[in-house]
C-alpha positions in Angstrom: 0.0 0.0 0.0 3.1 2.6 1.0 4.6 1.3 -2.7 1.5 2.3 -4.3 1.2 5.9 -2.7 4.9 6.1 -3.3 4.5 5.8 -7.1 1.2 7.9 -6.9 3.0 10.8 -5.5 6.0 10.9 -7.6 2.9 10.7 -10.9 1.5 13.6 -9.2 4.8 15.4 -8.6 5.9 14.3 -12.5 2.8 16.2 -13.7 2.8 19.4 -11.8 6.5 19.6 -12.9 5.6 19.5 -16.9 2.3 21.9 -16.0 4.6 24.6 -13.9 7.2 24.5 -17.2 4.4 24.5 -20.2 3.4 27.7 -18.0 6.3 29.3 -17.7 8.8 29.0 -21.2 8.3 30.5 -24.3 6.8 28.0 -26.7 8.9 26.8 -29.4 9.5 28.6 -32.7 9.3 26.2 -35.9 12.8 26.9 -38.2 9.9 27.5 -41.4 6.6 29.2 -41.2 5.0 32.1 -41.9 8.4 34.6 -40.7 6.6 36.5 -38.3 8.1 36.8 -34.5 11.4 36.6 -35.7 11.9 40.0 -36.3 10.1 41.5 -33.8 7.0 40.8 -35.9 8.7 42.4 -38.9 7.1 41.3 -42.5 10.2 39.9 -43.7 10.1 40.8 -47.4 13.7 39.0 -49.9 14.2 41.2 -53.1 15.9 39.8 -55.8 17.3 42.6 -58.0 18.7 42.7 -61.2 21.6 44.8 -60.6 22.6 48.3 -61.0 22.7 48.8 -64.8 20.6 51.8 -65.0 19.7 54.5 -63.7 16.2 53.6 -63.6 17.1 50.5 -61.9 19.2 52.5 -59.0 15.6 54.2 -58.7 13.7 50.9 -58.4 16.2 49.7 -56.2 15.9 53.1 -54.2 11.6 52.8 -54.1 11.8 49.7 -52.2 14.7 50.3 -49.8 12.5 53.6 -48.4 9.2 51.5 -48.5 10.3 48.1 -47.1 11.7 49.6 -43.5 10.9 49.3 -40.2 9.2 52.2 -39.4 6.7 50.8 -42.1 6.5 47.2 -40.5 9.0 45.3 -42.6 12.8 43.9 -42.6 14.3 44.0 -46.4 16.6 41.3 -47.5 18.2 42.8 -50.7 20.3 40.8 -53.2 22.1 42.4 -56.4 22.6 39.7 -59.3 24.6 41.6 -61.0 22.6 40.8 -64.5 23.1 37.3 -63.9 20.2 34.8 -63.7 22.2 32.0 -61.4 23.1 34.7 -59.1 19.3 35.6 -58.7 18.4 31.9 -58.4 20.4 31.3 -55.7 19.2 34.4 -53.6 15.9 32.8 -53.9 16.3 29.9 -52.4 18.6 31.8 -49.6 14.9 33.3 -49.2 13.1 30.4 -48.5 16.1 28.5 -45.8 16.0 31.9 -44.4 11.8 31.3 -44.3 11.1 35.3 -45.1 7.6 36.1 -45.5 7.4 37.2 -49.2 9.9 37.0 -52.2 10.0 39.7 -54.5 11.7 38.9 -58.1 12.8 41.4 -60.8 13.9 38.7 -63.3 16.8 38.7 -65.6 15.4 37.0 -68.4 11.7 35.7 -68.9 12.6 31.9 -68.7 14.6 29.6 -66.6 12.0 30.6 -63.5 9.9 26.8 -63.4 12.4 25.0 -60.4 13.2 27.7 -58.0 10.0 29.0 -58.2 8.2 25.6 -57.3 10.6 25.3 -54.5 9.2 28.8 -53.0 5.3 27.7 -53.7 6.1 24.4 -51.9 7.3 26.8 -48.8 4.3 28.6 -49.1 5.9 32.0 -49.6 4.0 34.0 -52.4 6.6 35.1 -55.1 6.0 39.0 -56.7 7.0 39.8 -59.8 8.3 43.4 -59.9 9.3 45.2 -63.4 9.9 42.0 -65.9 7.6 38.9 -66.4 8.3 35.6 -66.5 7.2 32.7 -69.1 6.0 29.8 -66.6 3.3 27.1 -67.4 2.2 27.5 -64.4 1.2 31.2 -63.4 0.6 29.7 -59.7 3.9 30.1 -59.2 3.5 34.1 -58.7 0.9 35.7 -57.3 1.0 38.8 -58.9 3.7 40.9 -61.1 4.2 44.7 -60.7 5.3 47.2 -64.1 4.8 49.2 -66.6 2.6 48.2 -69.7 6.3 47.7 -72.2 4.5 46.5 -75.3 2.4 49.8 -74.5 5.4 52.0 -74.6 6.3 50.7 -77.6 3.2 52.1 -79.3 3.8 54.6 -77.5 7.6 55.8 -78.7 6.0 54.6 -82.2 3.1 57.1 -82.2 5.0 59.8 -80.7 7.4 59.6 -83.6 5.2 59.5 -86.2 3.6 63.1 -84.7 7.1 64.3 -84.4 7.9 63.9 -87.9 4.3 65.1 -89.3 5.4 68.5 -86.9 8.3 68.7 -89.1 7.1 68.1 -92.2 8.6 64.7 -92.3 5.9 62.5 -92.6 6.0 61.3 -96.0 10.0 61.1 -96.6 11.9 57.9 -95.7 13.1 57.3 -92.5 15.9 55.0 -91.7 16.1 53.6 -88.2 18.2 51.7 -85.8 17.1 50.0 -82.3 19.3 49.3 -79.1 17.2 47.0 -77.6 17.5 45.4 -73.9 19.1 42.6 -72.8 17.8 39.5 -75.0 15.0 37.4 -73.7 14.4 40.4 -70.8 10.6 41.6 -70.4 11.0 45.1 -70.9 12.8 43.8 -74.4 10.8 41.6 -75.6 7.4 44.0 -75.0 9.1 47.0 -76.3 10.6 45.8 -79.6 7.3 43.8 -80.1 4.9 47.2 -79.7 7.5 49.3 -82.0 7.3 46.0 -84.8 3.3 46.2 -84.2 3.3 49.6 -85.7 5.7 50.0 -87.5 3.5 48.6 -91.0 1.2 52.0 -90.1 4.3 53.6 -91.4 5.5 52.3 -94.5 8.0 54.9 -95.5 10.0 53.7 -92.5 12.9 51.5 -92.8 14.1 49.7 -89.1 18.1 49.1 -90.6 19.4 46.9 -87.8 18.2 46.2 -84.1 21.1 45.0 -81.6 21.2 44.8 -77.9 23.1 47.2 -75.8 21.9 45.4 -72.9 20.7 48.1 -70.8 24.5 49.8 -70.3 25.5 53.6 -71.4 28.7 51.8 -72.1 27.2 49.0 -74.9 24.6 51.5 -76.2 27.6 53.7 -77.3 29.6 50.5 -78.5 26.7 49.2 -80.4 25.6 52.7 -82.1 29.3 53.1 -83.5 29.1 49.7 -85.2 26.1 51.2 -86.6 26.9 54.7 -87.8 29.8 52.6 -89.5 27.8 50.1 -91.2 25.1 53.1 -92.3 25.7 56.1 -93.7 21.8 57.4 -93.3 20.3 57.1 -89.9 17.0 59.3 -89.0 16.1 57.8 -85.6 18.0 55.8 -82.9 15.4 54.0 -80.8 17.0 52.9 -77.2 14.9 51.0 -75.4 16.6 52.7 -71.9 17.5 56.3 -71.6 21.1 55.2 -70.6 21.5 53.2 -73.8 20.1 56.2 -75.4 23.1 58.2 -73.8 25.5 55.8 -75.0 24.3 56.5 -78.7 24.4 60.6 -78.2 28.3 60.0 -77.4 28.9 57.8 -80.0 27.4 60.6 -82.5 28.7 63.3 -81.1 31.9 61.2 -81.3 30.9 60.7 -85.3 31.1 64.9 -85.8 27.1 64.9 -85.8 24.6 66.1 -83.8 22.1 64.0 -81.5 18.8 65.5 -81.4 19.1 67.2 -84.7 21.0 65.0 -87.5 19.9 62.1 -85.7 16.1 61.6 -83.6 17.1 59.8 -80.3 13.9 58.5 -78.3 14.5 56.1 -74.8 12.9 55.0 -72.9 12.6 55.1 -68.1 12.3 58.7 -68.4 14.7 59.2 -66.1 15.8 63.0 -64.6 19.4 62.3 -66.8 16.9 61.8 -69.8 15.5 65.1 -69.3 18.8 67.0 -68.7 19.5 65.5 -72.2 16.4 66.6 -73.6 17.2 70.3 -72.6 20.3 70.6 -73.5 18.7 69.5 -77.4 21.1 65.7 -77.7 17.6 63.6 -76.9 14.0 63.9 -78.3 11.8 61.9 -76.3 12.0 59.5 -73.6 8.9 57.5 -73.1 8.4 56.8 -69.3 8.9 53.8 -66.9 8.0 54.0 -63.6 10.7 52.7 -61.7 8.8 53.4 -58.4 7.3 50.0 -57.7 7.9 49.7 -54.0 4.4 51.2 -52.4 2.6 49.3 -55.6 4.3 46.2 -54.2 3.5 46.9 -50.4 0.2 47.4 -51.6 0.0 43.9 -52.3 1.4 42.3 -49.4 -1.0 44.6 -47.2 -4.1 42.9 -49.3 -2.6 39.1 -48.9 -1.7 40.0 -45.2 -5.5 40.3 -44.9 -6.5 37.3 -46.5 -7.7 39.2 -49.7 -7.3 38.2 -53.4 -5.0 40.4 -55.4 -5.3 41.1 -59.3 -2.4 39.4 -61.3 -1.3 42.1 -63.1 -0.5 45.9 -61.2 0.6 48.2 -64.1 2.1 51.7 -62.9 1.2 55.0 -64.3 3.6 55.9 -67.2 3.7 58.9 -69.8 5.3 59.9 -72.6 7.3 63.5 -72.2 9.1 65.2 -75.4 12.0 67.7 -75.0 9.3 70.3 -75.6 7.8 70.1 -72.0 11.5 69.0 -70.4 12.6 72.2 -68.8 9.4 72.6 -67.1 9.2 69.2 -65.5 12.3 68.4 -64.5 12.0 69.5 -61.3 8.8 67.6 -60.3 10.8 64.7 -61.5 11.5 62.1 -58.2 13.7 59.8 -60.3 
């Protein structure tokens, strides 16, 4: 009978031990999960970048660093590719072992995405898209992408031109023209180049000579646009399809004794405030915008999920079109 009271006590003693410490310590933290407690309740938010090509991408790059802060609720993880796809790849999945709460993806190129991006869904951290798309089979594997409408600004630069020339009693002569297009196989490539070759048979007095990329670099635009003022001795317009590019070209035909902006049309595109400065002092045309400020768009979209709530697929951003006619007076509203 003693033995049996024994062992009751010491069950009774056993149990108020494990009720006193289930009271008393901090429950454990799963190493995966939703990402929330581990920064002081912090959204944690990993951004993929391209790089720093561009001054439109510095600006991108700037949008999200101000928007994703503390103050605002959120802990930024930023990673630079530097242009390189494998480099971007393995930031993602430094995302999801570091379990952040959202991944954010400005993709090098359109394709190559199908893996990684599986790997996040199986996480369960929602991927954002931010500036270029991606060709997937399965749209799942995003939730939503963030940018400017590029095939649009293609029409754009396109119809912009053709009022241009009809201004200066152009319209009806030939016109010879060259493209610097984006890196290969990038979004803001492909869409642009395909809305300026959707137009272009409106116009058939206009002759596109030779397309080449100048992947997004003042320094390629330039090497690329003396190949071409070498290989042709007539060029109207030089389409860039950034404004850096765009700069690249005004040195390489300034270089060539001629002058940007009067012997040669030179449109880009970001609208950037170096674009403008361009525009006034008569090298560049036109610049057709790109919003680079995609951070508050993208918060936007975390605040929605964060309350359960569907989200749209695509976000475009408000974009214009501004000549070096109305330069001088809006360069100083300008915030990129």
């Amino acid at each position: 009978m003693k033995g049996k009271k024994k062992i009751i006590s010491l069950l009774l003693m056993s149990i108020l031990t494990l009720v006193l410490w289930g009271c008393t310590s901090e429950p454990a933290s799963k190493p995966g999960g939703d990402g929330k407690g581990k920064d002081n309740d912090l959204i944690v938010v990993g951004y993929a970048q391209v790089g720093a090509e561009s001054d439109w991408r510095t600006a991108n790059t700037v949008s999200f660093q101000e928007t994703f802060v503390e103050e605002n609720g959120y802990k930024l993880i930023f990673d630079d590719a530097q242009q390189k796809q494998e480099n971007q790849i393995k930031a993602i999945r430094n995302f999801i072992q570091q379990d952040v709460d959202y991944i954010v993806l400005a993709p090098v190129v359109e394709t190559g995405w199908e893996t990684v991006l599986e790997e996040a869904k199986e996480a369960g951290i929602p991927v954002i898209l931010s500036d270029r798309m991606i060709d997937v089979s399965d749209d799942s594997l995003y939730t939503a992408w963030v940018g400017g409408n590029f095939v649009k600004e293609g029409h754009d630069c396109v119809d912009w031109l053709a009022g241009y020339l009809e201004e200066l009693g152009r319209a009806d002569e030939e016109i010879n023209i060259v493209t610097l297009q984006g890196t290969i196989g990038s979004s803001a490539q492909v869409g642009r180049t395909k809305g300026v070759e959707e137009k272009l048979p409106e116009h058939p007095n206009w002759n596109m000579l030779d397309k080449q990329t100048g992947e997004f670099t003042q320094s390629k635009g330039q090497e690329v646009m003396e190949s071409f003022l070498k290989s042709y001795d007539d060029i109207d317009v030089v389409i860039a399809e950034n404004d850096n590019m765009a700069f690249g070209a005004i040195d390489a035909i300034k270089a060539a004794g001629k002058d940007p902006g009067e012997d040669i049309i030179i449109i880009g595109f970001d609208a950037v405030k170096a674009a403008f400065e361009a525009m006034i002092a008569g090298d560049m045309n036109c610049s057709v915008e790109c919003n680079p400020l995609h951070g508050p768009r993208v918060a936007e979209i975390i605040q929605k999920l964060e309350k359960g709530e569907e989200v749209e697929k695509t976000w475009y951003v408000d974009e214009g079109v501004f000549p070096a006619s109305e330069a001088a007076k809006l360069i100083d509203s300008r915030p990129y």
